[in-house]
C-alpha positions in Angstrom: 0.0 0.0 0.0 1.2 3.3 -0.9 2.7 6.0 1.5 -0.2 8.4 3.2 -0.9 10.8 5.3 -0.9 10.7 8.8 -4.7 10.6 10.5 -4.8 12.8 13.4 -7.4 13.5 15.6 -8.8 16.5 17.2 -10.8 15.2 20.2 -8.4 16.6 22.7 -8.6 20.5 21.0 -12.4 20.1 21.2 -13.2 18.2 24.4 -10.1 18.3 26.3 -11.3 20.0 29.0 -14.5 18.3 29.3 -14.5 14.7 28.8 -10.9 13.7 29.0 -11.2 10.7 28.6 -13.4 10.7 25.6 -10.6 13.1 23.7 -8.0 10.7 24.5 -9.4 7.7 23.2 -10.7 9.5 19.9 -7.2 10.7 19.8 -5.2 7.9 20.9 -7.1 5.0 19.7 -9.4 5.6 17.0 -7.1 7.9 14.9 -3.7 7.2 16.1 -4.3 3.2 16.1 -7.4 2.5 14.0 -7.3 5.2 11.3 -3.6 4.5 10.3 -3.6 1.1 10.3 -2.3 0.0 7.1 -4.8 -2.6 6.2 -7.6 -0.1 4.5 -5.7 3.2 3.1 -7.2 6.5 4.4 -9.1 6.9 1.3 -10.9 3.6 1.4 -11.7 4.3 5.3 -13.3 7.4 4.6 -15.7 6.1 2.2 -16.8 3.3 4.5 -16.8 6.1 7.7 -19.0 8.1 5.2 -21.3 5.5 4.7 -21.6 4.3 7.6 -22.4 7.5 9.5 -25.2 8.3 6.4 -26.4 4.9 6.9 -27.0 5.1 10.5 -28.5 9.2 10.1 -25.3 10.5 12.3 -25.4 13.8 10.3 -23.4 15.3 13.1 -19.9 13.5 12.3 -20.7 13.2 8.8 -19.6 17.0 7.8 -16.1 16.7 9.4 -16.1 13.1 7.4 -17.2 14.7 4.1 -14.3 17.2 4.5 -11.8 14.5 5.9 -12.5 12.3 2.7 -12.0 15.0 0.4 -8.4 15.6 2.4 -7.7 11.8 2.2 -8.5 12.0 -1.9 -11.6 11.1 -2.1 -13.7 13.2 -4.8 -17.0 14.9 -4.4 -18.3 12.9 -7.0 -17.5 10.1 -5.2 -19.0 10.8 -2.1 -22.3 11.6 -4.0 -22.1 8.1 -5.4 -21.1 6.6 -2.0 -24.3 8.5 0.3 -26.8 7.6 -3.0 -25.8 3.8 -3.0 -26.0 3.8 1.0 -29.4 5.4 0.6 -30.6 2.5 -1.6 -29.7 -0.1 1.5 -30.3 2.2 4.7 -33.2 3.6 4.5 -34.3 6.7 2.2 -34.5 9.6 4.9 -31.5 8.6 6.6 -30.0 8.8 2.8 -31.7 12.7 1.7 -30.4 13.8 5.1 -26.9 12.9 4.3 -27.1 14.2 1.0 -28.7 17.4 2.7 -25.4 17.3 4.6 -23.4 16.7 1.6 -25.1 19.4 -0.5 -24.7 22.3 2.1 -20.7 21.3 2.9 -19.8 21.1 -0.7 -21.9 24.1 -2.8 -20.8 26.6 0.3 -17.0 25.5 -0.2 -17.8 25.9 -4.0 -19.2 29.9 -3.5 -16.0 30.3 -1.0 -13.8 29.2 -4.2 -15.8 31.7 -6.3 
């Protein structure tokens, strides 16, 4: 498997101070172990994240994984294809409100560009 990026985490910037414990083991176990194992490239573990959080209607992980794809080379294409397959298995709303998600995150960074 080819050389990638690093995975890092951010649940000790964001809940630190709060739930310890919780930041550590984002940090220290689900990015620093899990994400960079080198089984699955970053790329392929974003698109099943993705899916996995439309699937189950977690819309409030799934923006930082739409933009954390795109970093780990996944295209928005892609991820359009990925949320409209998983709406086909999981369940229709659960699949428009990830597209909702998907829409908002990727035509606001497109009027940004503009």
């Amino acid at each position: 498997m080819a050389e990638q990026p690093k995975q890092v985490g951010g649940g000790r910037n964001m809940f630190g101070d709060f739930a310890p414990k919780l930041a550590a083991l984002t940090d220290d176990v689900l990015f620093e172990d899990v994400w960079n194992r080198p089984e699955l490239s970053a790329r392929d573990r974003s698109l099943v994240t993705v899916a996995v959080l439309a699937a189950g209607g977690h819309t409030g992980q799934l923006e930082f994984h739409l933009g954390r794809a795109v970093e780990n080379g996944v295209t928005q294409e892609e991820l359009i294809e990925d949320i409209t397959h998983v709406t086909l298995y999981a369940g229709w709303p659960n699949g428009m409100a990830a597209m909702g998600v998907a829409k908002k995150l990727f035509t606001t960074e497109d009027q940004e560009k503009s």
